[in-house]
Each structure stands twice: as structure tokens, then as C-alpha cells.
C-alpha positions in Angstrom: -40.7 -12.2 15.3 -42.3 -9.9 12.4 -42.0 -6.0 13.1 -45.3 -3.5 12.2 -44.2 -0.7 10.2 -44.5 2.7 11.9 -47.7 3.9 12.1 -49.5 0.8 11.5 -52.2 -0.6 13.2 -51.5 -4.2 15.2 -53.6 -7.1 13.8 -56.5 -8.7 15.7 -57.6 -7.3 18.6 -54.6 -6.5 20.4 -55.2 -2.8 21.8 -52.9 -1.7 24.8 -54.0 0.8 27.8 -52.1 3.2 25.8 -54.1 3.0 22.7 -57.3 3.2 24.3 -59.2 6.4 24.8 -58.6 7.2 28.5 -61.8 8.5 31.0 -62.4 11.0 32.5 -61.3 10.9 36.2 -64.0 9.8 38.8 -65.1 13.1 40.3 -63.4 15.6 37.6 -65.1 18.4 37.4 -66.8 19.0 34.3 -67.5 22.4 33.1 -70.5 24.3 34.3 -73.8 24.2 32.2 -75.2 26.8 30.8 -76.5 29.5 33.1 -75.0 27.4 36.3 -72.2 29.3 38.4 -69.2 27.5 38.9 -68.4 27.3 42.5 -65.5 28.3 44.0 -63.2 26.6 47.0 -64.8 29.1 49.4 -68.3 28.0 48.1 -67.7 24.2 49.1 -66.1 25.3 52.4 -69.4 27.2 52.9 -71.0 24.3 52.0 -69.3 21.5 54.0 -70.0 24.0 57.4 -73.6 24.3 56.5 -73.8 20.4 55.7 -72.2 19.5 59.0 -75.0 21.2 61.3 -73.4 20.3 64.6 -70.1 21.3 66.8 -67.8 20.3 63.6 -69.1 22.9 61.4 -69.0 25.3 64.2 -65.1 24.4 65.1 -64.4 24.3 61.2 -66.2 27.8 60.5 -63.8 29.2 63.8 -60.8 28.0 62.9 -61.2 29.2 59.0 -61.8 32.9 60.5 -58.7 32.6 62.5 -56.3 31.7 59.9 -57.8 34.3 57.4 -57.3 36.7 60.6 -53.4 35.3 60.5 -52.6 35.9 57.1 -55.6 37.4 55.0 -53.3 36.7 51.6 -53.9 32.7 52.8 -56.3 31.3 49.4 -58.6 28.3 49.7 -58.5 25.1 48.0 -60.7 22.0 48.4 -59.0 18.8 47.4 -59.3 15.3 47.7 -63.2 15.7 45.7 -64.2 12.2 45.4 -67.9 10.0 45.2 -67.4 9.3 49.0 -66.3 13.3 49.7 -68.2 15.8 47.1 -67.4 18.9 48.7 -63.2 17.8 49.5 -60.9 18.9 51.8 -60.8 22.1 53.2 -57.1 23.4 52.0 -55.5 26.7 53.1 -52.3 27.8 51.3 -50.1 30.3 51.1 -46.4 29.6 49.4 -47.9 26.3 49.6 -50.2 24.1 51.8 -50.2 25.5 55.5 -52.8 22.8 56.8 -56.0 21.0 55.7 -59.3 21.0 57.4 -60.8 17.3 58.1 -64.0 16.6 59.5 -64.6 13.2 61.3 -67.3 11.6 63.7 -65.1 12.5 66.9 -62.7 15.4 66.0 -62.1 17.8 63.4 -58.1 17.6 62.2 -56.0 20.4 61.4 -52.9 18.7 59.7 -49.8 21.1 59.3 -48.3 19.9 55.9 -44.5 21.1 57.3 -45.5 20.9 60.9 -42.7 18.9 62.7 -40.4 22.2 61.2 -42.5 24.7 63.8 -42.3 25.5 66.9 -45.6 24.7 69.2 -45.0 27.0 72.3 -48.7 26.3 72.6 -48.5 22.9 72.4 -51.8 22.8 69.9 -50.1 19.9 68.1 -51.6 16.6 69.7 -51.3 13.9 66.9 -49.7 12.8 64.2 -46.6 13.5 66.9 -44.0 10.5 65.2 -44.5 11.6 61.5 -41.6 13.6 60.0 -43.4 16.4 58.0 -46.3 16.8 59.2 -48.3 17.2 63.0 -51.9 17.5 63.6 -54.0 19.5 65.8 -57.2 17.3 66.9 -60.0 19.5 68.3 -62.8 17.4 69.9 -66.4 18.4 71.1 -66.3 20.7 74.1 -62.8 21.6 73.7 -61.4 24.7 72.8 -58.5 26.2 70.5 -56.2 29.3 71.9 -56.7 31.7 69.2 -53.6 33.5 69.9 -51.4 30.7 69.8 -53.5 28.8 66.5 -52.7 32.2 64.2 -49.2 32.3 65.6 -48.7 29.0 64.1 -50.2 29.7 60.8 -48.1 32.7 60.6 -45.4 30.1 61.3 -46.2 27.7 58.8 -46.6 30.4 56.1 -42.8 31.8 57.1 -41.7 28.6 56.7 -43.2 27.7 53.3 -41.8 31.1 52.5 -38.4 30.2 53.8 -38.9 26.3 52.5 -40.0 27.7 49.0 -37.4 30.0 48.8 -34.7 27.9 49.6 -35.5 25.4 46.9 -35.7 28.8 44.1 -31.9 29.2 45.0 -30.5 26.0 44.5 -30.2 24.5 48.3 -33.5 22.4 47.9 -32.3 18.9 46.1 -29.4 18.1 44.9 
């Protein structure tokens, strides 16, 4: 076995995955051209409401002005942008996700990234009932969402990102 010198190149055409120039992810965002406005997270929300044009949007355009009515310092995020999904996931944070915002053909799915750590006095949360983070609000056509108990939670999920978050800064997150 004969060692390269440092630095050199390896002879023929042996090129690892580390030597080759990597790509661009598929669905990075590339910087705006000129004279185009770069759109925010609020803009694709806007967006994905308009695009869905039926009950979804409708129940995704409530339950966005209830959780800014729960904790108006919440910010928006939309993740997850990909060929098959454009415009993302609807994300709303604060300390941290508090729940995402997914659209499918029968329900729209509010998924509470620390969910199983709330209390549901409402009992809102109907799936994702057996997972040990998260739980999962479905909301179906024709059904409806109790306001006062939906911002109760997110005011309970932001608490306990808070209280989550802050445990970790002193120490009693991982050892």
C-alpha cells in the first residue's frame, strides 16, 4: 500500500462524495432576482389559504387568527418546502415550535410538537393519542374548534416551551 502525500491529488479517476462539488438542496431557496420581493412565512401561509379555496383554507385561516389572538409574540415559519409542497408547512413558534398546520384531503392537522406534556381539559387532542411528544388535533369538514379552549392550549404549549427551554439553559435538560 503506497501513501499520497498531503495535499496531493489521487491518481485516475478516483473522486470521493467528499471531493465533489455538493448541490444545491432540492427546493433551497435561491435569492430573490432583481426587483422580485422575497416572500416571507406569512406570505406563503397567505398563499396556501388562498390556494386551498374550500373548508381547509377556511379552518386553516381560523385557527391562525386564534393562535395570534393567544399569544401575538407567536412568529411564523413554513417548513418542510419541497417539489411536492411549494408553499410548506404552516409553523407557529414561540420558544420553539408550538404546532404545525397540515392540510389534507379529509382534515386539516394541528400537531402539538410537546403535546402529550399539556393538559387537554377540552379534550381538542384526537390523534396522534400513543406518540410520546407530540398529540394532534384533527378538524374535519363540518366540525368545529372551541376557541376558548384551542388558545388555552397554545398558551399552554408556549409556557411549556418556556418552561422546557428554560430548563435545558440551567443545566437539568441532558445529562
Amino acid at each position: 500500500m503506497t501513501l499520497e502525500p498531503r495535499g496531493s491529488k489521487p491518481k485516475g479517476d478516483v473522486t470521493s462524495r467528499a471531493m465533489k462539488p455538493r448541490k444545491p438542496a432540492v427546493g433551497a431557496a435561491s435569492p430573490p432576482k432583481a426587483g422580485a420581493t422575497a416572500r416571507t412565512a406569512s406570505d406563503l401561509i397567505d398563499e396556501r389559504i388562498r390556494s386551498l379555496g374550500d373548508w381547509r383554507g377556511e379552518v386553516l385561516a381560523e385557527v391562525r387568527r386564534l393562535i395570534h389572538e393567544a399569544d401575538p409574540k407567536i412568529t411564523e415559519e413554513c417548513k418542510w418546502i419541497k417539489p411536492m409542497n411549494p408553499l410548506g408547512v404552516p409553523v407557529w413558534s414561540h420558544a420553539g415550535i408550538v404546532c404545525t398546520g397540515e392540510v389534507y384531503k379529509q382534515a386539516v392537522k394541528l400537531t402539538f410538537a410537546r403535546g402529550a406534556f399539556l393538559a387537554d381539559p377540552g379534550r381538542l387532542f384526537n390523534s396522534s393519542l400513543d406518540a410520546s411528544t407530540r398529540r394532534a388535533i384533527d378538524i374535519r369538514e363540518g366540525e368545529a374548534l372551541d376557541a376558548e379552549a384551542f388558545k388555552a392550549l397554545i398558551q399552554a404549549a408556549v409556557a411549556e416551551n418556556l418552561r422546557s427551554g428554560a430548563a435545558k439553559s440551567q443545566g437539568r435538560g441532558r445529562t
